[in-house]
N, C-alpha and C positions, 0 to 999 in steps of 0.2 A: 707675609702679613702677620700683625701683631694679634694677641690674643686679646688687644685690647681695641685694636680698630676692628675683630673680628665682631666681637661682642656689640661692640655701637652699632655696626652696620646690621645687627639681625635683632635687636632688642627691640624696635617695634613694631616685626615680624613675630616677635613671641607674645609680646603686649596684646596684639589685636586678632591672634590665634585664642585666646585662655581669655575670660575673665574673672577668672581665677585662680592663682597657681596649680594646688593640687594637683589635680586632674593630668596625667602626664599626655603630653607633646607629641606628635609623632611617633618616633621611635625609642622616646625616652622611658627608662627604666631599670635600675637593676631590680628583678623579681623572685621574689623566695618562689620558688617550688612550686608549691602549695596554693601560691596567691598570684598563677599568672591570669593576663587581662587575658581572657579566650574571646571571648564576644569581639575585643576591636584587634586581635589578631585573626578571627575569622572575617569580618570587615574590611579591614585591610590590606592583607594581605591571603586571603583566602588557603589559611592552612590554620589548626588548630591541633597541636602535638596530643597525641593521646596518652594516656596513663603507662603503658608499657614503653612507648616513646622516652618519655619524661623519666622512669625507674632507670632505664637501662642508661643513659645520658647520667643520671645523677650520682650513679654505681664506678661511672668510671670516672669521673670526675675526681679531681684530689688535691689536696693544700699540701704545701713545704712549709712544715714548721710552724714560723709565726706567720710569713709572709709569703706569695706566690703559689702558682695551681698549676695544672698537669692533668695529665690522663692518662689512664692505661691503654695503649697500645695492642694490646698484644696476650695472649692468654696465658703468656709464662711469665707473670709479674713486669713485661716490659711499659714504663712510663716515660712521656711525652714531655717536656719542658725547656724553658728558654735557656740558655748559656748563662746569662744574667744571675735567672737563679738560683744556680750552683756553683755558683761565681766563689761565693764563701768556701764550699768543701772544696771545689779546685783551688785554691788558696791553701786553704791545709792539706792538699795532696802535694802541694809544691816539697814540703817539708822532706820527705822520702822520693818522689819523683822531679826534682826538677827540672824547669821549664817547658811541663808540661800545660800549661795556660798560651805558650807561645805557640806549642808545634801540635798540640788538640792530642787526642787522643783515641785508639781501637780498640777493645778488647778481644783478643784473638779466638775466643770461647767463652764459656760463663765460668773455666775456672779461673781467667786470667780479669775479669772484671775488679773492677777496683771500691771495695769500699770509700761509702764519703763516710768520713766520721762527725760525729754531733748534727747529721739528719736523719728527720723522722717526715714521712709520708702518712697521711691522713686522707679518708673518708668519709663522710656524713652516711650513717645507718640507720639513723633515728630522732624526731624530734620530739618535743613535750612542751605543752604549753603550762608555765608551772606561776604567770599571772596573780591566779588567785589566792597562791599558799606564800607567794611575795608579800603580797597586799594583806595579808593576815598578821604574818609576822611583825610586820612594820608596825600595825595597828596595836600590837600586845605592847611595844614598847611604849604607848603611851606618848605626850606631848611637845617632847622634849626632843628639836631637830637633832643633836647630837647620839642620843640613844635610839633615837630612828633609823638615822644612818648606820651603827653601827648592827642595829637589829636584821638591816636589809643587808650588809654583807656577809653576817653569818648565814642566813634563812640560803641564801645563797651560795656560799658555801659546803654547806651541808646537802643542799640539794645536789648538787656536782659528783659530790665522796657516793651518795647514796647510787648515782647511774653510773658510777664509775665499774668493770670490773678488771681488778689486776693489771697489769701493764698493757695489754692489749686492747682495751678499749674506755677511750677515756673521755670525759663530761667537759662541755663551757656553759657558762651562762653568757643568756645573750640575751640585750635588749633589742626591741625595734620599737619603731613609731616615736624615739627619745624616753623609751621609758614605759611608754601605755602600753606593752606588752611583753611582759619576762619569758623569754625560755633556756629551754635545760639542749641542748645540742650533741647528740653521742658520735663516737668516732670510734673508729679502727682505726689502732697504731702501727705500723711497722719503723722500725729503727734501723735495720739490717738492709741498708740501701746501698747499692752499689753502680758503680760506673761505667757503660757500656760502649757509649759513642759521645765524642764532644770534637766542635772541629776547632779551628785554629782561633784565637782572639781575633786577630786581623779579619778574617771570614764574618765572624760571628758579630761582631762590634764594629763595622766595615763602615768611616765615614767618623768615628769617635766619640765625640761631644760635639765636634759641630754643627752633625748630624742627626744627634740624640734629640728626639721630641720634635721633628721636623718630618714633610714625607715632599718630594718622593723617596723610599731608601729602599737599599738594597742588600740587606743584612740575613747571615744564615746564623741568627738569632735562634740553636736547638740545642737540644741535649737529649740524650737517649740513656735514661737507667735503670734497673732492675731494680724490684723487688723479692727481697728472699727473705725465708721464716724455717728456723731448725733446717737449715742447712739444703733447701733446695728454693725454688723460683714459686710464688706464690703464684694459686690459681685466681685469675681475670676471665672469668667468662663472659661479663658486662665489661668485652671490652670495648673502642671506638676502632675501624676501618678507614684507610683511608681509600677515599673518592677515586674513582681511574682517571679522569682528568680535571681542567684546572676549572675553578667556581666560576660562571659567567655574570656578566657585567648585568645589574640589575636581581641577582637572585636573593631569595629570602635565606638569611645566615642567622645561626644563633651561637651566642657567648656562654660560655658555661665556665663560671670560676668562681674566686673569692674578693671581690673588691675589698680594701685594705679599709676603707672609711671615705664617708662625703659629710658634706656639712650641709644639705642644702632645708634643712629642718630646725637650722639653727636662727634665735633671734636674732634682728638686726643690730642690737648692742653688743651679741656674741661677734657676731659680723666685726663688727668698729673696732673691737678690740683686737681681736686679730688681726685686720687693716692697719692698727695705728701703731699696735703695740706689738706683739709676740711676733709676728712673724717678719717684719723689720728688724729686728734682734737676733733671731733666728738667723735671719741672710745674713747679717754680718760678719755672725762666727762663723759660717760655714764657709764666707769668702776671705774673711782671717785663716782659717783651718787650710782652705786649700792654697792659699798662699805657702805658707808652713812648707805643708807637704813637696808643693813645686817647690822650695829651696833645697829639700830633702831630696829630690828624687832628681837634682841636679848634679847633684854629688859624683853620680858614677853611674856604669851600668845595671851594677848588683841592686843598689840602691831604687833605682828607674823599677827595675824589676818588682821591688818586694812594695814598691808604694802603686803598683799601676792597678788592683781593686780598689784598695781607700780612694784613689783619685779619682777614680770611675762612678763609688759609688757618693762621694762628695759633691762630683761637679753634675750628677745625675738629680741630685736632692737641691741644689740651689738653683737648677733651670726651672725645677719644679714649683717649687716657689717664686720662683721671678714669675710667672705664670700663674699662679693663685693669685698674687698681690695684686697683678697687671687685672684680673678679674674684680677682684674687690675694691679697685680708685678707679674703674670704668664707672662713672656717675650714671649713667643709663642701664648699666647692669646692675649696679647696685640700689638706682632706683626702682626698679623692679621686683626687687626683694624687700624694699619698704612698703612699695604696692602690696606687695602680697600679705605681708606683715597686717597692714591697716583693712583689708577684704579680714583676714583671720578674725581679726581685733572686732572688728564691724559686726559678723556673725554670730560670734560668741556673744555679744553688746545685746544682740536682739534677742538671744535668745535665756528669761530672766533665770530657769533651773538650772542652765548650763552655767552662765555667768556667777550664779554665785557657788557654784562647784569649783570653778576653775578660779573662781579670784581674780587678780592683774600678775601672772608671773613673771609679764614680760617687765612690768615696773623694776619686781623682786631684782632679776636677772642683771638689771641696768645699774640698779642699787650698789647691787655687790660689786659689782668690778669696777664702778666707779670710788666703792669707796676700800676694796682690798686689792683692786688690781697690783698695785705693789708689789704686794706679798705673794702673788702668785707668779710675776715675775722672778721674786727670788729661790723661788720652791725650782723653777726650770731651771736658773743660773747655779743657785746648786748642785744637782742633779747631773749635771758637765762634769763635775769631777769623779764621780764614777761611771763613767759611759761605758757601756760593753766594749764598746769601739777599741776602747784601753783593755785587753785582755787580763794583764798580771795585777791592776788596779781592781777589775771588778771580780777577778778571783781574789783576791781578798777581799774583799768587802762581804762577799758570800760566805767567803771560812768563817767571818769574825762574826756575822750577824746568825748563822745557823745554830750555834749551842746559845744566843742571847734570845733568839727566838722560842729555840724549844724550850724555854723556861719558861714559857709565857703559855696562859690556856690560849688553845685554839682558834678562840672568837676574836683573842686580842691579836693574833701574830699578824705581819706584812704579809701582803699578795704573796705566793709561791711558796710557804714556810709552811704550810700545815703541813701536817705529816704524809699523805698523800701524796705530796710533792714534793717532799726533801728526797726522797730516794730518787727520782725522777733525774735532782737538779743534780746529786751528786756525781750520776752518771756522767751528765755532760761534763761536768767539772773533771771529771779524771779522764777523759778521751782526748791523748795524744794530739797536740795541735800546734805547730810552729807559731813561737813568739818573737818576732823582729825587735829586739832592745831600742837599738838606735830610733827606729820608726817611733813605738810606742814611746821615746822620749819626747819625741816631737810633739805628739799627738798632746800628752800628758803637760809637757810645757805651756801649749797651746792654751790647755783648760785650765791650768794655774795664772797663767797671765788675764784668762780673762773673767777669772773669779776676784782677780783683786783690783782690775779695770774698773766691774759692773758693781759688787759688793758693797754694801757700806761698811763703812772701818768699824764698825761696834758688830757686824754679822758674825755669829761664831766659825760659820765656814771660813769666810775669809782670814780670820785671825789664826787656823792654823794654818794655812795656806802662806800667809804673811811670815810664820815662825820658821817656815823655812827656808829662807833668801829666795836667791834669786830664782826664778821661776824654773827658765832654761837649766840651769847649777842644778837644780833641784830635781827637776825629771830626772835628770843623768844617772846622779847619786842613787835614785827609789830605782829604775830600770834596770841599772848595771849590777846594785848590789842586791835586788831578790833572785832568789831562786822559787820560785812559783811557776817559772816554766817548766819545771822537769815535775811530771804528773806521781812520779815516787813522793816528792817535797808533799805534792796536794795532800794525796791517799794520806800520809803520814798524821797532817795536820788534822784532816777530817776524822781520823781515828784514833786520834787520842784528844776530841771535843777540847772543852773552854781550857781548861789544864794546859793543851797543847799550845791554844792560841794565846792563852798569856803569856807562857811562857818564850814564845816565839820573839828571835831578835830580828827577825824579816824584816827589812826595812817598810816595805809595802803594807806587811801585818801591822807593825807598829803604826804606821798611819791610819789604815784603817782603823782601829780599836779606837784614836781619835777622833773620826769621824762618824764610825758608827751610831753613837745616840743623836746624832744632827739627823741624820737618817732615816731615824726609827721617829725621833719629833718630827719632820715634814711631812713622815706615812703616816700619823695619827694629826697633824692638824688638817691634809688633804682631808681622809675621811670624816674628823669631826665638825670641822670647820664648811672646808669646801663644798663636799658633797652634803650636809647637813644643809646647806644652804640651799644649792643650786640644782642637786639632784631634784628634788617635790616642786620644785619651780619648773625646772625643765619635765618632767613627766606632766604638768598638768599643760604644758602647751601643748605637748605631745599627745593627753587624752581631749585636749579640746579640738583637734587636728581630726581625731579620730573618731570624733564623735559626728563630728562634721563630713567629711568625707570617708570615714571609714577602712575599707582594703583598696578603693578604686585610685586610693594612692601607694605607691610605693614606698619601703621605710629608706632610711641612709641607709648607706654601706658597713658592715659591721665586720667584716672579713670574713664571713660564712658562707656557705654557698648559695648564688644569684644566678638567675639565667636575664640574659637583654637581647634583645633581636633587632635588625636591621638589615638592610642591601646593601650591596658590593656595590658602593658608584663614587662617583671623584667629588671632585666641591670646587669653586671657585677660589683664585688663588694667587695674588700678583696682578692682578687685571688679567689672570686669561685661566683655563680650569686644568684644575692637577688631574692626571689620570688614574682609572681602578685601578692599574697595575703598573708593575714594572716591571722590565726582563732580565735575563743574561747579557742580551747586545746592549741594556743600559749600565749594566753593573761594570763592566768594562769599557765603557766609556768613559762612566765618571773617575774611573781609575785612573786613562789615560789622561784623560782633563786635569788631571792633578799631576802629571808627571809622575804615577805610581809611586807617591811618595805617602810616608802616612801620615794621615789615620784611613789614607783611600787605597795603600799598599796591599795587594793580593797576593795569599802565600804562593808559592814558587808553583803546587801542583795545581792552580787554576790556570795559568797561563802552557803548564806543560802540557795539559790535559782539555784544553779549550775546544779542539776539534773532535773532542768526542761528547760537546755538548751541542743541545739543539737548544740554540740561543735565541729562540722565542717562547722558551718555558719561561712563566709566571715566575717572581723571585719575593717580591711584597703584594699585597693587597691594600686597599680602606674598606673599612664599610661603616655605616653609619649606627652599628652596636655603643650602649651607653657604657663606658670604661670609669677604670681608673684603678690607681696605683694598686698595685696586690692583683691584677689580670694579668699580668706579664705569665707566661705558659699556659693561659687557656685555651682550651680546644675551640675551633669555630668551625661549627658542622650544619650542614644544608638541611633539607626539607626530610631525607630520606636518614637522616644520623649518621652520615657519613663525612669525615675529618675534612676538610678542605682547607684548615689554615689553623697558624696559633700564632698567638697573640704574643706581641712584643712591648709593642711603642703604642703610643698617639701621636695623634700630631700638633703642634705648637696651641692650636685651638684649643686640643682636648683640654688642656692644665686647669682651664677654668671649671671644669666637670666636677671637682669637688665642690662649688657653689651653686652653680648655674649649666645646662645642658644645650648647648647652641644646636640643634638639627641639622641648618644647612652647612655649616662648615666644620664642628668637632668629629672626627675621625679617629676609631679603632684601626691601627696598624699591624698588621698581621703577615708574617712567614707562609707565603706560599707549600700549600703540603705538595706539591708536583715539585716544586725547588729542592725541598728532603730528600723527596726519592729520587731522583735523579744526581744532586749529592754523592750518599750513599753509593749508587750503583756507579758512578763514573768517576766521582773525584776521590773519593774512598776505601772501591775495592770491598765495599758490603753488602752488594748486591742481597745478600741472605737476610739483613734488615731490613730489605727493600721489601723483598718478599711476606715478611713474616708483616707488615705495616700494611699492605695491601691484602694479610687477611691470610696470608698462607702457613706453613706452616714453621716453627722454628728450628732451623737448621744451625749445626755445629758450624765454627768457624777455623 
C-alpha cells in the first residue's frame, strides 16, 4: 500500500478523532523529557514512568555525531546501534581493513577493537531554558530585521561558548515550538569510539533497497561499539539490559532517541513550497546522482565495492522523499493541515491581545517565498558544489574559508568558524579517511553538470563552473590532480594558514579560493535576508501555537533527544493485516523465494549454522511508536526499562511522519533484541556479548 492511499484511507479518521490539531492523537508524539503527557499515558495505557525511570533511560540514551542514537549497553562503555549508522566509519575502516563491510566483523577482545575515525558519541546531561536572554538580545538590536537576526545568532552563540566546557562536554542551541522556546542543550563527548561487533552487509541490510522502508523485514540491522576515554572502556552504569524474552504482541514499548526533524508545525505555504518546489528538485538530483553512481559501480567489482554506501545511502534518501511528496499531493492529507491551519488562524482572530501580538505571519511567510523563492532555490543549487558527499572538495573548501574566517570578529563568522569550533573541525579534517578519486569524480561531475543545468548563465557559481569545460573532463582533472587525500598535504596547509592557501597550486584549493566568497555571500544573505525575514514570522506562529495550546502539544523534531510510546501490533496492509513480528523460519524463506540471490542472499554461516537456531525467535517487530529519520539505533524498551528492540526502519507509511502521524497504519520498525542475542551466541561465536547484554558481566574474548 501507498503512503498515499494509506493517508486517504485514515484522514477522516484523524478529522473526526481532533477538532483541533494540536492536541496529539493516540500514540502520537515525539516528547522532550521533561514535557511528557503522564495524565493520558496514565489513561491509556495505565503506566506512568517515574523520574528515576525516565534519568536512567535518558543517561543511556546517545546520538552519533550529527545523526542517529544508540544506547549504552553495557557498564564497560558498550553501545547499541544500527549497522546503517556506522555505515560511514566502516567505509573508512575499508581503507586499512578491506572488505570488511562484506564479511562484518569480531573483535577478539577490547585490544583488538577497532577504532571508527571522525566519530563522536553524545549524551544529554543537562538543559537550560535560555528563552528570555534570547528574546532580550534580539530586542537591544533595535528594529531592523537584518541586525535582529544577526543579534539572535550571536546571543546564541555565546550562550553555547559559555555551557561549553573543553572538549568533553559541549553546548547546541535549540529551538522548540518554531522558535517560542530557545534552549542551551549540554552534552558529554567521547570521540575515542571503537568497533566491537558488526555482522555481515548481506545480514544486516538483508532484502536492499527493495525492502528499505517496507515491513514485513527481516534485517540484523546492529552494531556493537565501545566506548573508551584515556585509554580504557568508559564507565555506563545508566546502562539499558536486555529483556530475557521476546516483547509480546499488544504491550506498552517506548522509543528513546533523536528524531533528525518533522515539519509538522510548519505553515501550509511552507507546506506548498516544498510540495511544488524544493523537494521535486531534490528527487531529481538524487535520481540523476544515483544514475551516475549505477554507471560507476558497473564498471567492475572494485568499483561495485567502493560505491555500495553512496548507493545505499542515495537510494535510502530518495524513497524517503518519494514518501514525503506522496504525503504532501495526498489532497486529504494535505487538507487537513489547511484545516488545522484555518482552527489556528480562527483562534488567534478571536482572541484581540493575542492577535495583535502575533500579527498575520502566516501572510509574511507566504509573501516571502512567493516572491524570493528563486533565490532560495539557488542558495541550495549552490550548495551541491560543496557537498560533504565530495570529501577532497569540501576539504577544501574548509582550508580556504578557515584563515578568511578567522579574520572576521566572531559575531560575523559562518556557523562552525568561531573559535570554539575550529579546533573541533580541524581534527576531523586531519583523521585519516579513504578517498576514492574515480567515485568522487563522478559525484563531483554530477554536481557540475547540474549547477550549469539549473543555474542562470549571469549566477557567479555557475560562471566558474562554466570556466572549466566539460563537466565530466573537469571532475577528472580536480580529483586526479589534488592531493588533499593524504592528511600530511591537510596538516601542512592548516599550518601554515592563508600564506599556505594562497600560495597552494591544489587544483581543488585553487577552486575553491574561487568559490569561497560565493559562499561566504549566500551564509550572510541566508542570515540577513532569510532568516531576517522568516525567522520572527515563524516564532510568532510558533508563540501563537503556544499560547493556545501550550505543552499539551508536542514541538517538531529538532534531533535532540525525544521519547514516543506505543504497542507492538501489526496494521492493515494489501487488503489483509501484516504481522507484529517476524521470524527465522521467515527470514529464510524469503531468501529461498528469491533463489538466495541478492539483495535476499544470506552469508554462508547462516545457512552452515541454521540448526543450531530456534527458528521461531522474533527477527523484526512494528510498533506504533511516532518516528523518524535520525531514530535509526534507538533503544525500544518495555514497561520495566528493559531493551526489547532497536530501531531501524519504518514502514512505507511512516515517510509521511515528517508532515502528518497516521496511527492506524505508520509503523516503527525495530530489530528484535532475542534476534541480537541469539545472533551473537550461535551465528558468531560471542556468546560473551550475549552475556554481558543480558546484564552480566564483561568477559575477555
Amino acid at each position: 500500500m501507498t503512503t498515499r492511499a494509506s493517508l486517504a484511507a485514515t484522514v477522516f479518521c484523524l478529522a473526526a478523532l481532533a477538532e483541533s490539531a494540536p492536541p496529539a492523537l493516540a500514540d502520537e508524539g515525539m516528547w522532550t523529557f521533561d514535557n511528557l503527557p503522564r495524565e493520558r499515558l496514565a489513561r491509556v495505557h495505565g503506566f506512568t514512568p517515574d523520574d528515576a525511570w525516565l534519568t536512567r533511560l535518558q543517561r543511556a540514551a546517545v546520538r552519533f555525531g550529527r545523526g542517529g542514537s544508540g544506547s549504552f549497553v553495557g557498564s564497560h562503555g558498550l553501545v547499541l546501534t544500527n549497522h546503517h549508522v556506522v555505515a560511514g566509519g566502516l567505509q573508512r575502516l575499508e581503507a586499512t581493513h578491506p572488505g570488511l563491510i562484506e564479511r562484518g566483523f569480531l573483535a577478539a577482545g577490547p585490544d583488538d577493537e577497532l577504532p571508527l575515525p571522525n566519530l563522536e558519541i553524545r549524551a544529554l546531561i543537562g538543559t537550560r531554558d535560555v528563552t528570555a536572554a534570547i528574546a532580550a538580545a534580539v530586542e537591544r538590536a533595535g528594529e531592523d530585521p537584518a541586525a535582529r537576526a544577526r543579534a539572535r545568532a550571536a546571543a546564541a552563540a555565546r550562550l553555547v561558548e559559555q555551557a561549553e566546557d573543553g572538549d568533553d562536554v559541549r553546548a547546541e542551541f535549540v529551538e522548540l515550538y518554531e522558535g517560542a522556546q530557545s534552549w542551551i542543550y549540554r552534552y558529554r563527548v567521547w570521540d575515542d569510539v571503537r568497533l566491537v561487533w558488526v555482522p555481515e552487509q548481506a545480514a544486516a541490510n538483508f532484502g536492499g533497497d527493495p525492502d528499505n522502508f517496507t515491513y514485513p523485514r527481516h534485517d540484523l540491522d546492529a552494531a556493537l561499539v565501545r566506548v573508551w576515554k584515556d585509554g580504557r572502556p568508559v564507565d555506563a552504569a545508566d546502562h539499558l539490559v536486555f529483556a530475557d524474552g521476546p516483547v509480546p504482541t499488544g504491550a506498552l514499548v517506548f522509543v528513546a532517541g533523536h528524531p533528525g526533524n518533522t515539519d509538522r508545525l510548519q505553515t501550509v505555504a511552507q507546506l506548498r513550497w516544498a510540495r511544488d518546489r524544493r523537494l521535486p528538485e531534490s528527487l531529481e538530483g538524487l535520481r540523476t546522482l544515483r544514475e551516475a553512481i549505477a554507471r560507476y559501480a558497473a564498471r567492475g567489482a572494485d568499483e561495485a565495492r567502493k560505491a555500495q554506501m553512496p548507493a545505499f545511502f542515495v537510494d535510502n534518501a530518495i524513497k524517503s522523499i518519494e514518501g514525503r511528496l506522496g504525503a504532501l499531493r495526498d489532497e486529504h492529507a494535505f487538507g487537513l493541515r489547511e484545516d488545522q491551519e484555518r482552527e489556528l488562524r480562527a483562534r488567534v482572530a478571536a482572541d484581540p491581545e493575542l492577535a495583535r501580538t502575533i500579527g498575520d505571519p502566516w501572510t509574511t511567510i507566504e509573501r516571502f517565498l512567493a516572491e524570493r523563492g528563486d533565490e532560495l532555490l539557488r542558495l541550495r543549487r549552490r550548495s551541491q558544489l560543496t557537498s560533504p558527499w565530495i570529501r577532497s572538495m569540501s576539504w577544501a573548501m574548509q582550508l580556504v574559508l578557515m584563515p578568511r574566517q578567522r579574520a572576521l570578529p566572531e559575531d560575523e563568522r559562518l556557523p562552525g568558524y568561531r573559535e570554539s569550533e575550529l579546533a573541533r573541525r580541524q581534527r576531523r579534517m586531519l583523521a585519516p579517511v579513504p578517498v576514492f578519486a574515480d567515485l568522487e569524480a563522478v559525484m563531483l561531475g554530477h554536481a557540475f553538470a547540474r549547477a550549469l543545468a539549473l543555474l542562470p548563465e549571469d549566477d557567479p557559481a555557475r560562471r566558474v563552473v562554466a570556466s572549466l569545460g566539460d563537466p565530466a573532463a573537469a571532475a577528472r582533472a580536480l580529483t586526479t590532480g589534488t592531493t588533499l587525500a593524504d592528511p600530511d598535504v591537510r596538516r601542512r596547509l592548516l599550518e601554515g594558514g592563508a600564506e599556505a592557501i594562497a600560495a597552494s597550486d591544489d587544483p581543488m584549493i585553487a577552486l575553491a579560493r574561487r568559490l569561497a566568497p560565493i559562499v561566504e555571500q549566500d551564509a550572510r544573505f541566508e542570515r540577513d535576508v532569510v532568516d531576517a525575514a522568516l525567522d520572527p514570522a515563524r516564532e510568532a506562529v510558533g508563540r501563537a501555537r503556544f499560547a493556545i495550546y501550550g505543552t499539551s502539544a508536542y514541538p517538531d523534531a529538532t534531533g535532540t533527544l525525544r521519547l514516543a510510546f506505543g504497542r507492538v501490533e501489526g496494521y492493515p496492509m494489501n487488503g489483509t493485516l501484516a504481522p507484529p513480528r517476524t521470524t527465522l523460519f521467515g527470514l529464510f524463506d524469503r531468501s529461498l523465494g528469491f533463489d538466495r540471490r541478492p539483495p535476499w542472499a544470506l552469508p554462508d554461516r547462516f545457512w552452515e549454522r541454521r540448526d543450531r537456531l530456534d527458528l521461531a525467535t522474533p527477527v523484526n517487530f512494528v510498533c506504533s511508536c511516532d518516528i523518524v529519520g535520525g531514530n535509526s539505533g534507538s533503544p525500544v524498551v518495555d514497561r520495566e526499562g528493559r531493551l526489547v528492540g532497536l530501531i531501524f526502519d519504518g514502514n512505507i507509511e511512516s515517510l509521511a511522519n515528517t508532515y502528518v502521524f497516521d496511527p492506524e497504519r505508520s509503523r516503527a520498525v525495530a530489530v528484535s533484541a532475542q534476534y541480537i542475542l541469539q545472533a551473537l551466541d550461535k551465528l558468531y561465536d560471542a556468546g560473551d556479548l550475549a552475556v554481558e547484554l543480558r546484564g552480566g558481566p564483561q568477559a575477555p574474548r
